[in-house]
C-alpha positions as CSV (number, residue, x, y, z in Angstrom):
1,X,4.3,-7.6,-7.0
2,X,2.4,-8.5,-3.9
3,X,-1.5,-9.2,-3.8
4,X,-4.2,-9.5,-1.7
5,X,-7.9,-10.1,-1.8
6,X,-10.0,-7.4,0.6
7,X,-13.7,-8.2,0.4
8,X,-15.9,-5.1,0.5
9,X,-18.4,-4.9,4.1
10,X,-21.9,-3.3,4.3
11,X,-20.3,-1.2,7.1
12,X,-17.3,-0.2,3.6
13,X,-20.5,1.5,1.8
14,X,-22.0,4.9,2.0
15,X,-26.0,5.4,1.3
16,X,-26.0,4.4,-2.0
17,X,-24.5,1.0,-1.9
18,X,-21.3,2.1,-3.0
19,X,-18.0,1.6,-1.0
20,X,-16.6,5.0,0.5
21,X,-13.6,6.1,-0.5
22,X,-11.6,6.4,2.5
23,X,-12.6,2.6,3.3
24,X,-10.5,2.1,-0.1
25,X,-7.7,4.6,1.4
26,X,-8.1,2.0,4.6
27,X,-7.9,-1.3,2.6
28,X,-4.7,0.1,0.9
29,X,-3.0,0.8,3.8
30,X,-3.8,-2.3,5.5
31,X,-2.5,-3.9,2.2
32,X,1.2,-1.7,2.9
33,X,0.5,-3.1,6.2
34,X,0.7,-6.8,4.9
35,X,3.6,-6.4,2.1
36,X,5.6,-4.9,5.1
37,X,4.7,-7.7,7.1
38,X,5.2,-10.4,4.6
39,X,9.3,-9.1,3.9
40,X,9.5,-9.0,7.2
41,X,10.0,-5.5,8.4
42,X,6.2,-4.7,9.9
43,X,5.7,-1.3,10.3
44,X,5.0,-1.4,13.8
45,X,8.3,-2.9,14.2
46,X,10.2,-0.1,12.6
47,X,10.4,2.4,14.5
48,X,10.9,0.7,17.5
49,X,13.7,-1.9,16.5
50,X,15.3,-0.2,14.0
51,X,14.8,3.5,14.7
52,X,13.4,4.9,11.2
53,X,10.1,4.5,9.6
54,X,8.4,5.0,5.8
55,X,6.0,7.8,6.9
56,X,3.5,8.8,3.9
57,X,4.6,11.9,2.2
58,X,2.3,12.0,-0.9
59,X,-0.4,10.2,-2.7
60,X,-3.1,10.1,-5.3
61,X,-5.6,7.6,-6.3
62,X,-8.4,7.6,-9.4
63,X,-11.2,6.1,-8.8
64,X,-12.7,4.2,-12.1
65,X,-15.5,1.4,-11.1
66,X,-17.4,1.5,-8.2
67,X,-17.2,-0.7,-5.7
68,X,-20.3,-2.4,-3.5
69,X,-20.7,-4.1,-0.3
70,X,-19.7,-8.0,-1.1
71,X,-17.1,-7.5,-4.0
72,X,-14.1,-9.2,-3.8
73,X,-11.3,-6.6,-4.9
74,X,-7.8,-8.0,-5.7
75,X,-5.4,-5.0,-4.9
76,X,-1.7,-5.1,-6.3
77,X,1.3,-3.5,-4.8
78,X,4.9,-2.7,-6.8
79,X,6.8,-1.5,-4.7
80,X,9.3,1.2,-6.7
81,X,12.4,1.9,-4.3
82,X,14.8,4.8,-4.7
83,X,17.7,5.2,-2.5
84,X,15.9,7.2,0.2
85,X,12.0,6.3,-0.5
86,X,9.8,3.9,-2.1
87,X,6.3,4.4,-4.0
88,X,4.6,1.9,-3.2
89,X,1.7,1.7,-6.7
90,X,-1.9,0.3,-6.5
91,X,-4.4,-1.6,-9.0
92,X,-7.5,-2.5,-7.6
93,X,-9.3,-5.3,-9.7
94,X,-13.4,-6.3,-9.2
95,X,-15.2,-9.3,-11.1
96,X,-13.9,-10.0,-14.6
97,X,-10.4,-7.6,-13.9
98,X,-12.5,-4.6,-14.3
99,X,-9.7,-2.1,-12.8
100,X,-11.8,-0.1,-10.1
101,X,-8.7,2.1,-8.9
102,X,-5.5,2.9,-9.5
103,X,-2.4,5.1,-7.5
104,X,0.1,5.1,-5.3
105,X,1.7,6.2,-1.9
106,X,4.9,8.2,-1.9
107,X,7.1,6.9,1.6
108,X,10.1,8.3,3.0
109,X,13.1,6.5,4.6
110,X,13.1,8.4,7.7
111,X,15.3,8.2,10.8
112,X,12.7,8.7,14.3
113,X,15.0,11.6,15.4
114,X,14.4,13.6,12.7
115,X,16.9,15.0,9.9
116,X,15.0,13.9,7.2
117,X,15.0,11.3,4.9
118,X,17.9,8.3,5.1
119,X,18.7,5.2,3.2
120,X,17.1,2.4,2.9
121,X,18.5,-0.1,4.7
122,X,19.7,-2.6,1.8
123,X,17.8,-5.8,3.6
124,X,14.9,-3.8,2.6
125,X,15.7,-2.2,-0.3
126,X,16.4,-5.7,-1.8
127,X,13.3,-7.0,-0.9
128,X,11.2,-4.0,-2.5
129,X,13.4,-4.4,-5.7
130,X,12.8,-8.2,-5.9
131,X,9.0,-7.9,-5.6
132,X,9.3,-5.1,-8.2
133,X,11.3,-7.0,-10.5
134,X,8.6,-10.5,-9.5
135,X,5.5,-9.0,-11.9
């Protein structure tokens, strides 16, 4: 599991005080952003380098605690890799572990000449199972 502390901003809230939800959507991709980064196959690299990238296929979040400008919110990701994509799955945790969200982000293995989804290249694949298998 990888984890990360993203501090809500003033600028994260809508009228009422309460942090927008596609400033959540934000803070979880920057958090795919980081586990990427941290295994050592940035995003931005990807395509470029290697010639394939995880482009988002699919996801859903539920929403359960609000969230205002100033919490700290630890966010979990497990990565769960199949052969040809990964789900990456979200917790989102404010004060005392109150659970404010939950969900995931479906990701596809796929080349940047198109032909649909491909492998995972094992270097990578190994590195989403040992962070699954780290909880």
């Amino acid at each position: 599991m990888f984890e990360r502390t993203w501090t809500v901003r003033f600028s994260d809230t809508d009228p009422h005080g309460i942090a927008h939800y596609p400033r959540i959507v934000d803070a979880l991709h920057e958090t795919s952003d980081m586990f990427m980064q941290e295994i050592g196959f940035p995003f931005w690299e990807l395509t470029g380098n290697y010639d394939f990238g995880f482009p988002l296929v699919d996801m859903r979040f539920e929403f359960e605690h609000p969230l205002h400008a100033g919490d700290d919110v630890r966010i979990t990701l497990t990565p769960d890799p199949s052969t040809r994509a990964v789900r990456f799955e979200y917790d989102g945790f404010v004060g005392d572990d109150t659970l404010a969200f939950s969900g995931y982000e479906q990701r596809v293995c796929a080349g940047t000449s198109g032909g649909g989804a491909q492998e995972i290249p094992e270097e990578i694949r190994s590195q989403f199972v040992e962070y699954a298998d780290g909880e």
